[in-house]
N, C-alpha and C positions, 0 to 999 in steps of 0.2 A: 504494500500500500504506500503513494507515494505521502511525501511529509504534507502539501498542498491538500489533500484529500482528509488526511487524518485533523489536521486543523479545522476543512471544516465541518465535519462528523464532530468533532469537540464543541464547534462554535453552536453547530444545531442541537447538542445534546443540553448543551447553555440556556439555551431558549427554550428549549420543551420543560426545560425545570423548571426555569425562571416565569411559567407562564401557568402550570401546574401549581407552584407554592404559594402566590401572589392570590388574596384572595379577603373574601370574611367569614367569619363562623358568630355562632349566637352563644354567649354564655347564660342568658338568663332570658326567659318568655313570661309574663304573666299579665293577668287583665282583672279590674275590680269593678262589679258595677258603680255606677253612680249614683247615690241614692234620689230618688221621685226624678228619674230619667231614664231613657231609651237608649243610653250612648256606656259606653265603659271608657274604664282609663288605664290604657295599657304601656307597660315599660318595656322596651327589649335593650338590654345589654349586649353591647356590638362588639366585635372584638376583628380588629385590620390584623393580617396576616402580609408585612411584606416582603416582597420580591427580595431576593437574595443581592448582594453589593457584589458587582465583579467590577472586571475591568472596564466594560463598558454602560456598565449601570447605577449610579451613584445612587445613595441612600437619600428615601424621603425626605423632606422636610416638614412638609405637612401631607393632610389628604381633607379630601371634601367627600363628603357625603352624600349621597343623594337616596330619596324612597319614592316608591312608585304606590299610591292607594287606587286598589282597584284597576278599571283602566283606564285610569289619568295616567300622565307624564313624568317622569321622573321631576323632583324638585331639588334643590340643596338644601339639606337641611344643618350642615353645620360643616367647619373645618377645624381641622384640630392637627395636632403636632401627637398625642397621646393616642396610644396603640388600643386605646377602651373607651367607649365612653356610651352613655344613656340614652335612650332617645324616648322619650314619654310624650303621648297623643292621646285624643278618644276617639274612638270606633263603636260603628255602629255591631260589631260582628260579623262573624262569616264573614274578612274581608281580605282579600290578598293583597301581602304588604311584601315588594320586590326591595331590595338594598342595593345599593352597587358603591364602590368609592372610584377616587380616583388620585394618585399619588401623584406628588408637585416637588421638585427640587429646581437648583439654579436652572437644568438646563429644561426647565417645563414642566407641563405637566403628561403623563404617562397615560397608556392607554388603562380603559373602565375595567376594575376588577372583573370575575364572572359575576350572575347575580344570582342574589340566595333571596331565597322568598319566605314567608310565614303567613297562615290565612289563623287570623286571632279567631279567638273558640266564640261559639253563640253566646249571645246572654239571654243566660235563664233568669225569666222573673219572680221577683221577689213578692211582689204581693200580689197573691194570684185566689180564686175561688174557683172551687170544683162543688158543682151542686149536681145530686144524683134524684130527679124524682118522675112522677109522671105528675105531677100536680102541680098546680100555676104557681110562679113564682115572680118575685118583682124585687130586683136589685138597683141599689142606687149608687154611683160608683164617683169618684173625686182621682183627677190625675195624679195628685200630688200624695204623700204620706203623712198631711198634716190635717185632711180632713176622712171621718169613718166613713168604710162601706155600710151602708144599710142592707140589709137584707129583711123581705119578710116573707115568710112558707108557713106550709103546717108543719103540725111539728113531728109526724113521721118522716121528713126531709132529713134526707141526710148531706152535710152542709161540714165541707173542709176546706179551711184556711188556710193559708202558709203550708201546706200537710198536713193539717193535727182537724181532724174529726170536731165537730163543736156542735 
């Protein structure tokens, strides 16, 4: 094999790594409803993964951010110099959230990470009524959790709140 060829089978092997290790992963997912609302608030904990420093690739200096909700557009949601950092929004659920970075030094900025996606969990409701009957029933109901559900049945109705049988 001549030396010309071996160089660049080295230099190609450079760049399938270098394109391989460059990337983001998720350390941390979670979502909390919002109380007397439809929406939750959810944090992922982002973690940049970057590209190896050779000869021809200088090491970050920063990176920017960007998420895609749903199918909108990518946006920037922040730039940072730190290999971690939080990103806290609210979602309505069931929504696919796409990430991507993109790493910036003297000589530019570098092509878009892969992208890593996450579709945040539904939200289950919290003040909910389950009524079992064949007989008329007439329920009064308030968006918020600072005014009571009325409820009136007979009283063979069987009538669960929150879960719990009442």
């Amino acid at each position: 094999m001549s030396r010309g060829l071996k160089f660049e089978l080295i230099a190609l092997l450079a760049i399938l790594i270098f394109a391989l290790l460059w990337g983001l992963a998720y350390a941390q997912k979670t979502c909390a409803p919002i109380s007397g609302s439809t929406l939750q608030t959810c944090t992922v904990t982002i973690t940049i993964q970057p590209a190896p420093v050779d000869a021809t690739h200088g090491a970050a200096t920063s990176f920017r951010l960007f998420r895609k909700d749903g199918t909108g557009a990518f946006t920037q949601i922040a730039t940072t110099s730190a290999l971690s950092l939080q990103n806290v929004f609210n979602d309505a659920g069931n929504v696919d959230h796409d990430y991507n970075a993109i790493a910036v030094n003297s000589a530019g900025p570098a092509a878009a990470s892969p992208i890593v996606s996450w579709i945040t969990p539904s939200i289950v409701p919290t003040n909910y009524v389950t009524i079992t009957t064949d007989k008329a029933v007439t329920v009064s109901h308030c968006p918020n959790e600072n005014c009571p559900v009325k409820l009136s049945a007979p009283k063979s109705t069987r009538v669960t709140v929150n879960g719990k049988v009442r």
